[in-house]
KOLVO-848622 format. One record per residue (C-alpha): residue in one letter; x, y, z. Coordinates in nm, 4 decimals, always signed. Example, Ala and Ser with C-alpha at 12.3 -4.5 7.8 and 13.67 -1.06 7.14 Angstrom:
<node residuo="A" u="+1.2300" v="-0.4500" w="+0.7800"/>
<node residuo="S" u="+1.3670" v="-0.1060" w="+0.7140"/>
end
This chain:
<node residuo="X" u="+11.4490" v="+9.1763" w="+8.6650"/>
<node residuo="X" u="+11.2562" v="+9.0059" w="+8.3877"/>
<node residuo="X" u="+10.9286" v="+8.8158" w="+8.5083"/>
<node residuo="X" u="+10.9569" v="+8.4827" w="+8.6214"/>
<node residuo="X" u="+10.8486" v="+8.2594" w="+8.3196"/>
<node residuo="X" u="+10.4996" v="+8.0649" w="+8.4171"/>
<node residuo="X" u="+10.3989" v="+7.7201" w="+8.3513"/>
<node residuo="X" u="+10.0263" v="+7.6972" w="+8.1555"/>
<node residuo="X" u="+9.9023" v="+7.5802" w="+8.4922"/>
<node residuo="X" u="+10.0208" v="+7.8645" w="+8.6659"/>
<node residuo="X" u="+9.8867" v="+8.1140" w="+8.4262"/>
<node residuo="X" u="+9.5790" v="+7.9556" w="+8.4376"/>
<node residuo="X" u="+9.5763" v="+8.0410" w="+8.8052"/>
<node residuo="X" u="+9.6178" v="+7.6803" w="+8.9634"/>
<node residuo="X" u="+9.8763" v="+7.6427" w="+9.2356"/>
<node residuo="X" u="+9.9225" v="+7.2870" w="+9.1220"/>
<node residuo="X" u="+10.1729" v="+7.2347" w="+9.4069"/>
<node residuo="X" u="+9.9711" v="+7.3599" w="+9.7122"/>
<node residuo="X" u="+9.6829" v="+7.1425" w="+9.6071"/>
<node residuo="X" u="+9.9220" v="+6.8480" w="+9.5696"/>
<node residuo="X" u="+10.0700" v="+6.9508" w="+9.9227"/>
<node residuo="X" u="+9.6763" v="+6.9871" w="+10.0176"/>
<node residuo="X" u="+9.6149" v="+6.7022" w="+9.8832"/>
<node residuo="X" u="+9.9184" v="+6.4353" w="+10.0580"/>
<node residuo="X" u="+9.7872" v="+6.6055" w="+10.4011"/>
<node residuo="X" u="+9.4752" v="+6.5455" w="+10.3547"/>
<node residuo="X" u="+9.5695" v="+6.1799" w="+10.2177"/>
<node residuo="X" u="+9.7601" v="+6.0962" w="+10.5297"/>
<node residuo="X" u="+9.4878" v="+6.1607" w="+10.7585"/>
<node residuo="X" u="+9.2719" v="+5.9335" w="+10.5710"/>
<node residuo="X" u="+9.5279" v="+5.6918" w="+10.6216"/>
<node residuo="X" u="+9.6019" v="+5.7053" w="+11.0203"/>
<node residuo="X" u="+9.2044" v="+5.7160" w="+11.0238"/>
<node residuo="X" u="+9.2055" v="+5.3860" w="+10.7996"/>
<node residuo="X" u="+9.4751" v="+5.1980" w="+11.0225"/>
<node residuo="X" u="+9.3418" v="+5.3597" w="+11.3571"/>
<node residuo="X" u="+9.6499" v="+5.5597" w="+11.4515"/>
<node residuo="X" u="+9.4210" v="+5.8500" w="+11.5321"/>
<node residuo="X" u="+9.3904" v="+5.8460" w="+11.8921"/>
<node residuo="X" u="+9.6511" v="+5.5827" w="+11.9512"/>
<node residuo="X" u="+10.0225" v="+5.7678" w="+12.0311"/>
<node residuo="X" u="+10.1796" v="+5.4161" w="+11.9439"/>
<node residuo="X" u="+9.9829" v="+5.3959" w="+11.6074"/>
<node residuo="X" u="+10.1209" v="+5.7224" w="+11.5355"/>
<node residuo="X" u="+10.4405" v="+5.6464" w="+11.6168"/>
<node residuo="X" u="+10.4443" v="+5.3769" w="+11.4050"/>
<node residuo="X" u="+10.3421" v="+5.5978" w="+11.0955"/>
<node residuo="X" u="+10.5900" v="+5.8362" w="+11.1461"/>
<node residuo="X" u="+10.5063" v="+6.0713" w="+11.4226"/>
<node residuo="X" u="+10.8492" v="+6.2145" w="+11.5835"/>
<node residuo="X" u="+10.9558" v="+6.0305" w="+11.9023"/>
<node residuo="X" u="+11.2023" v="+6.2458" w="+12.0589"/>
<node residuo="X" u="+11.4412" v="+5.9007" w="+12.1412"/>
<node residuo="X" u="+11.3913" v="+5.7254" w="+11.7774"/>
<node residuo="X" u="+11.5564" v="+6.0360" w="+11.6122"/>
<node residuo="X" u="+11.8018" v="+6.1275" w="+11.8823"/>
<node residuo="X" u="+11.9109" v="+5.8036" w="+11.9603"/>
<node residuo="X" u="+11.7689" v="+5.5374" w="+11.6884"/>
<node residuo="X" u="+11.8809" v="+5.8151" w="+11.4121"/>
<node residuo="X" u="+11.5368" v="+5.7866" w="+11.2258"/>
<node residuo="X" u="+11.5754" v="+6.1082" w="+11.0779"/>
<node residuo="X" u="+11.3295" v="+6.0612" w="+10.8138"/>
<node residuo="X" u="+11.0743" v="+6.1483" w="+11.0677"/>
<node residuo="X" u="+11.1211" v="+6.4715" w="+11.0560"/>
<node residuo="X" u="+10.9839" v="+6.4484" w="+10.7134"/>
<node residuo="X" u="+10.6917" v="+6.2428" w="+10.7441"/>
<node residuo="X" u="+10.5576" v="+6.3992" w="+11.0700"/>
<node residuo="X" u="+10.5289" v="+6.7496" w="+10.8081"/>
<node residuo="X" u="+10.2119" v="+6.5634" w="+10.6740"/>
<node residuo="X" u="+10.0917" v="+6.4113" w="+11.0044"/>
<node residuo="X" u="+9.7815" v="+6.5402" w="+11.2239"/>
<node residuo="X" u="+9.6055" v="+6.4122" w="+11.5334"/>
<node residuo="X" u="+9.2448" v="+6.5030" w="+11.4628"/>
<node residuo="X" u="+9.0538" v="+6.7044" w="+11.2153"/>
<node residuo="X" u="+9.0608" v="+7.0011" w="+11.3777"/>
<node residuo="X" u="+9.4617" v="+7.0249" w="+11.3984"/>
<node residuo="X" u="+9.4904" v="+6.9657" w="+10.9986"/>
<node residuo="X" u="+9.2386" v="+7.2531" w="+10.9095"/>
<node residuo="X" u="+9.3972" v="+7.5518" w="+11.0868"/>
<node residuo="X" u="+9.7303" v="+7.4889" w="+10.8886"/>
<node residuo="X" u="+9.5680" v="+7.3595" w="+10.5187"/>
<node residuo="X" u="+9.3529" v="+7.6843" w="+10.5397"/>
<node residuo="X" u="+9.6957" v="+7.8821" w="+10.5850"/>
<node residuo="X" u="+9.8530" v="+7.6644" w="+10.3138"/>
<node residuo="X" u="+9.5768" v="+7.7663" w="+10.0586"/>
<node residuo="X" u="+9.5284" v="+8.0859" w="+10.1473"/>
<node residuo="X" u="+9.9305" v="+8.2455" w="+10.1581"/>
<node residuo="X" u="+10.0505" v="+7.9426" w="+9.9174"/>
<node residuo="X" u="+9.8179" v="+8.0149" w="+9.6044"/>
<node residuo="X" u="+10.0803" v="+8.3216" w="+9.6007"/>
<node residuo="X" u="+10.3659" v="+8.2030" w="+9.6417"/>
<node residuo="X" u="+10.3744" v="+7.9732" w="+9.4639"/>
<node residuo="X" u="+10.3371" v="+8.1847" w="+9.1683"/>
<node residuo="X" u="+10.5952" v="+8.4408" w="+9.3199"/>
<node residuo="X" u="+10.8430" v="+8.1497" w="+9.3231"/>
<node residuo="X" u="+10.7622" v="+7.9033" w="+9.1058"/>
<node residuo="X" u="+10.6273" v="+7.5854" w="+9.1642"/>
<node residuo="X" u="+10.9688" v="+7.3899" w="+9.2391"/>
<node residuo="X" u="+11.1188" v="+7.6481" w="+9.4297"/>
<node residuo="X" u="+10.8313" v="+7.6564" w="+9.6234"/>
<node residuo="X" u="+10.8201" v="+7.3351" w="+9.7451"/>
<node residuo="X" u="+11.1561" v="+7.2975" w="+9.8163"/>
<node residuo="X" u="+11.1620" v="+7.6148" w="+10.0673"/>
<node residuo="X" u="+10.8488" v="+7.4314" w="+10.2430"/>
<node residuo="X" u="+10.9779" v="+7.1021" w="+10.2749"/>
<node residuo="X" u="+11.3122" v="+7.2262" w="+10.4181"/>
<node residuo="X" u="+11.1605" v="+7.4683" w="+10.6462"/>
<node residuo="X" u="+10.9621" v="+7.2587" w="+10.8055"/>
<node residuo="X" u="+11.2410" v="+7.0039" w="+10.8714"/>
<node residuo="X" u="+11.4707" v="+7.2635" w="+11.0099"/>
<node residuo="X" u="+11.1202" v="+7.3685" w="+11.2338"/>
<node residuo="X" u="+11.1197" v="+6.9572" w="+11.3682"/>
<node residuo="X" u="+11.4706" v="+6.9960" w="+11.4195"/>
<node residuo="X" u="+11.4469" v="+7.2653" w="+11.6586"/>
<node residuo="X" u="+11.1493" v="+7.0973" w="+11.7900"/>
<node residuo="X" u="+11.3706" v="+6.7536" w="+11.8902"/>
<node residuo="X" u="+11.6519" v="+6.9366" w="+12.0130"/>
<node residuo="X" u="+11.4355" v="+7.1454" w="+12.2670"/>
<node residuo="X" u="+11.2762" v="+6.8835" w="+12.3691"/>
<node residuo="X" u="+11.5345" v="+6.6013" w="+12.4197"/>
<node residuo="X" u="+11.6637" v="+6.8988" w="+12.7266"/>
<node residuo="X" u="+11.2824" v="+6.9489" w="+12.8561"/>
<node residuo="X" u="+11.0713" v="+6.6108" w="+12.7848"/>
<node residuo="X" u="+11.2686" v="+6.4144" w="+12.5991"/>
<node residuo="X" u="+10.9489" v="+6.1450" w="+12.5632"/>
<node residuo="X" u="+10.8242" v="+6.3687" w="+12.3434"/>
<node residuo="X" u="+10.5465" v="+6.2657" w="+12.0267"/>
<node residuo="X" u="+10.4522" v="+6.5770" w="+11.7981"/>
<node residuo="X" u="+10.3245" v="+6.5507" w="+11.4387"/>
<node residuo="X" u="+10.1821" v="+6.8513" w="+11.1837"/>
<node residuo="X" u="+10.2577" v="+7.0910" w="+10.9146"/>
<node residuo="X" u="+10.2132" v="+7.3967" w="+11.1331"/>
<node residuo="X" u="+10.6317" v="+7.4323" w="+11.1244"/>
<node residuo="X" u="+10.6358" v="+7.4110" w="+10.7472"/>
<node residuo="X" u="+10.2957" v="+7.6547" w="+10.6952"/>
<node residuo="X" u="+10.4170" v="+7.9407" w="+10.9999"/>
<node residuo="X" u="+10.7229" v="+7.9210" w="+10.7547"/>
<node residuo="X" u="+10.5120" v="+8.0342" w="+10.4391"/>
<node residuo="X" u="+10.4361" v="+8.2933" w="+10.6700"/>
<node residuo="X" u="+10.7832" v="+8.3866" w="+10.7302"/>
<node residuo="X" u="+10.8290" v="+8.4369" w="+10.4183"/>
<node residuo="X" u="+10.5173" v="+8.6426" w="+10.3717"/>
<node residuo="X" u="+10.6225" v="+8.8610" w="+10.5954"/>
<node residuo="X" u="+10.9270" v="+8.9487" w="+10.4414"/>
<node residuo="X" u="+10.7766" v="+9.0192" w="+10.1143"/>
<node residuo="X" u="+10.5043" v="+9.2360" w="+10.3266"/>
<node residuo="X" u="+10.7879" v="+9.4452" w="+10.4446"/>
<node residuo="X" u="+10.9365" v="+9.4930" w="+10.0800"/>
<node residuo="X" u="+10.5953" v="+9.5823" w="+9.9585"/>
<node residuo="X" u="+10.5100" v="+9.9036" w="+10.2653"/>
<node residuo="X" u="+10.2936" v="+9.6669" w="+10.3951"/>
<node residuo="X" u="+10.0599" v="+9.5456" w="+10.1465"/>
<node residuo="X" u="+10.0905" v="+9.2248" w="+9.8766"/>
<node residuo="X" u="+9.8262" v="+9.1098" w="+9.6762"/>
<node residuo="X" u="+9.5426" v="+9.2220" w="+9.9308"/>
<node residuo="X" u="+9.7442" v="+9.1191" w="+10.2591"/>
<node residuo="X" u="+9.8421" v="+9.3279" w="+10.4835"/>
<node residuo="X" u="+10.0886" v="+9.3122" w="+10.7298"/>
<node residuo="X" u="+9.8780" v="+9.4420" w="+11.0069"/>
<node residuo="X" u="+9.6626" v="+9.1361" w="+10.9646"/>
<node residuo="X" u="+9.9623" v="+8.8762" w="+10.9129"/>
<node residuo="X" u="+10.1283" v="+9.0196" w="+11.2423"/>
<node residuo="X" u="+9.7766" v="+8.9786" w="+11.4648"/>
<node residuo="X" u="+9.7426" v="+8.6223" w="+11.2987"/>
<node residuo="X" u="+10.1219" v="+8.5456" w="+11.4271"/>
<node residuo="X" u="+10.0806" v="+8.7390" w="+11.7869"/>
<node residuo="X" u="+9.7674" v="+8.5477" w="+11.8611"/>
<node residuo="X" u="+9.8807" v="+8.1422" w="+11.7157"/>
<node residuo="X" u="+10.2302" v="+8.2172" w="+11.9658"/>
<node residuo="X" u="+10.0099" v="+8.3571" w="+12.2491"/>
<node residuo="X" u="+9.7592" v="+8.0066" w="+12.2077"/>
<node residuo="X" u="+10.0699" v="+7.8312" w="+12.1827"/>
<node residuo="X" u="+10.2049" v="+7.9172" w="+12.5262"/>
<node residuo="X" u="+9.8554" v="+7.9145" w="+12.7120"/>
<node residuo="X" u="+9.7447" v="+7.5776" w="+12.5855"/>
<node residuo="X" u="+9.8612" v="+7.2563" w="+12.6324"/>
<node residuo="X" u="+9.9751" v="+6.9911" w="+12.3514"/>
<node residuo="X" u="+10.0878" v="+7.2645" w="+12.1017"/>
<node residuo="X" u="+10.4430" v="+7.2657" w="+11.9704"/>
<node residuo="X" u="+10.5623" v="+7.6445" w="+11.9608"/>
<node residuo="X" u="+10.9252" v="+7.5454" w="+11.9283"/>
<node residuo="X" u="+10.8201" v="+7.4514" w="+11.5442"/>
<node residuo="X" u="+10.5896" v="+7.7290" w="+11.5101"/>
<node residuo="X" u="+10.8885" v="+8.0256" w="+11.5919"/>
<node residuo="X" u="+11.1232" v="+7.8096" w="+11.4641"/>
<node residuo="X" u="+10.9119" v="+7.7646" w="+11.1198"/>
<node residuo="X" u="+10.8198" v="+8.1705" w="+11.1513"/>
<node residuo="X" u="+11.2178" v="+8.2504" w="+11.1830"/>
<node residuo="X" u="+11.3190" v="+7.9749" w="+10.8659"/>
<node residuo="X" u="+11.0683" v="+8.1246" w="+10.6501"/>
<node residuo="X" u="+11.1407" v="+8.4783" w="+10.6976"/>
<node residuo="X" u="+11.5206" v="+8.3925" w="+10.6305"/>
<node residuo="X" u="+11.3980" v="+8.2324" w="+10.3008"/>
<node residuo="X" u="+11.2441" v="+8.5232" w="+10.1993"/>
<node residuo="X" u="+11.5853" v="+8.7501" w="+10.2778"/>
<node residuo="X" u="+11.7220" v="+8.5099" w="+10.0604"/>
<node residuo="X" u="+11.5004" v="+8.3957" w="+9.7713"/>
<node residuo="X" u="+11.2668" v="+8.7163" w="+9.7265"/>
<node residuo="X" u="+11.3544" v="+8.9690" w="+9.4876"/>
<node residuo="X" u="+11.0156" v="+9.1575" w="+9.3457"/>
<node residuo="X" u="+10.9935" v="+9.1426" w="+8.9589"/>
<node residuo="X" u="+10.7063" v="+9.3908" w="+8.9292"/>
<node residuo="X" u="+10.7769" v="+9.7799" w="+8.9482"/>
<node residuo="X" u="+10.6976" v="+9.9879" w="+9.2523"/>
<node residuo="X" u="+10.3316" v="+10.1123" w="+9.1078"/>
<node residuo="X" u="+10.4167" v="+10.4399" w="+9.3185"/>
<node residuo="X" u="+10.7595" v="+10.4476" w="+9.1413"/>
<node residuo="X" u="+10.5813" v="+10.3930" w="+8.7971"/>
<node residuo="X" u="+10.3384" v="+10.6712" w="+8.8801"/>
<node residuo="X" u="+10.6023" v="+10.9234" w="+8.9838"/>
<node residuo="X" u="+10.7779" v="+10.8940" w="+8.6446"/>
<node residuo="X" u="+10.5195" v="+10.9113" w="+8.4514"/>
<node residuo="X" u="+10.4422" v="+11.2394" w="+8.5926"/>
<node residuo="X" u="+10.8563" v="+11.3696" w="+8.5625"/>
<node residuo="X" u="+10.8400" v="+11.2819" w="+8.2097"/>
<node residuo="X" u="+10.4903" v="+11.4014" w="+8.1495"/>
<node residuo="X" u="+10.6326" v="+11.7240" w="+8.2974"/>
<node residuo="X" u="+10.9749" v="+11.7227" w="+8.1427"/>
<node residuo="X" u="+11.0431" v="+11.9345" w="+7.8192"/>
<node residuo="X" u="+11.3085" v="+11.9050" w="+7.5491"/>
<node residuo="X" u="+11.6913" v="+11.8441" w="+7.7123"/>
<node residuo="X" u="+11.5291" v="+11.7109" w="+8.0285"/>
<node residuo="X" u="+11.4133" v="+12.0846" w="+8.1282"/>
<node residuo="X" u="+11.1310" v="+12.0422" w="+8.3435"/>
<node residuo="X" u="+10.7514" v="+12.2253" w="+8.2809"/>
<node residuo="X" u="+10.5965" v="+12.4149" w="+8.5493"/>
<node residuo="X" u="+10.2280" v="+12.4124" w="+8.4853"/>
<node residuo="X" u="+9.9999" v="+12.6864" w="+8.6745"/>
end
């Protein structure tokens, strides 16, 4: 497979779409901080936060949208913009910047959708807000490409990625307040993404490697040279 054709931004080395992505995050919280939702489970209702009963039974599905870009405090944005920057830099570039995008936006939607349906059977008064569906799905998908690679991508290793995913479930189920319907359900979505969308366009080095050394040792009519 050819390479995937870059934009100038992209060869430059900008991930123009996980700083815009950064950026709208980062925007929003200004914004419940401006009109004093922050703190207030009303005010963030009222700018978009899912309520289990407005999307089961007042069919605001667009919710599940805008609560991707919603946070309560400072501390719940940073966890899941430092993920964003740190896996979505790369792939973005591995899929494009459109691409991209689009498997972020509808993983996290299918994560709030698993997230209302569980809990319209358990606690059907239910307010949750955040990106951590959409970003554990960028993990997903790293994971995938982890396996593909033996392991390593770009200086990530899978080791690392799996501790990182072992220990945000295991907080998930001891604390309080912390949706890990949208976190597993973001983890699974991505990782099917990246069964789907991820096909590597580079060579195996260790592939490249091995036949230099065949043809290096290879004499006329294919006949292979043993060298003492």
């Amino acid at each position: 497979m050819e390479p995937r054709a870059k934009t100038q931004l992209q060869t430059q080395g900008i991930p123009v779409a996980t700083l815009v992505l950064l950026a709208a995050n980062i925007a929003y919280l200004v914004f419940l901080y401006v009109t004093g939702a922050i703190g207030s489970s009303s005010g963030m209702v009222e700018r978009g936060a899912i309520y289990v009963p407005y999307v089961v039974t007042g069919h605001q599905y667009f919710r599940l949208l805008t609560a991707m870009f919603m946070h309560f405090s400072p501390q719940h944005i940073f966890g899941n913009m430092l993920l964003l920057v740190m896996l979505g830099r790369y792939l973005e570039e591995e899929f494009g910047p459109l691409r991209y995008v689009l498997i972020y936006l509808v993983v996290g939607v299918v994560a709030n959708i698993a997230s209302v349906y569980y809990y319209n059977l358990r606690s059907p008064y239910t307010i949750t807000a955040g990106a951590s569906g959409a970003v554990l799905g960028l993990v997903g998908l790293m994971v995938w490409i982890l396996i593909v690679n033996r392991g390593r991508y770009r200086g990530i290793s899978l080791g690392r990625i799996a501790i990182m995913i072992v220990f945000t479930i295991y907080n998930g189920v001891q604390g309080g307040g912390i949706n890990n319907v949208a976190h597993i359900a973001g983890l699974a979505c991505g990782f099917v993404a990246g069964l789907i969308f991820y096909r590597p366009n580079r060579p195996d080095d260790t592939d490249d490697l091995t036949r230099y050394y065949q043809d290096r040792n290879s004499g006329p009519n294919g006949r292979r040279n043993i060298i003492p």
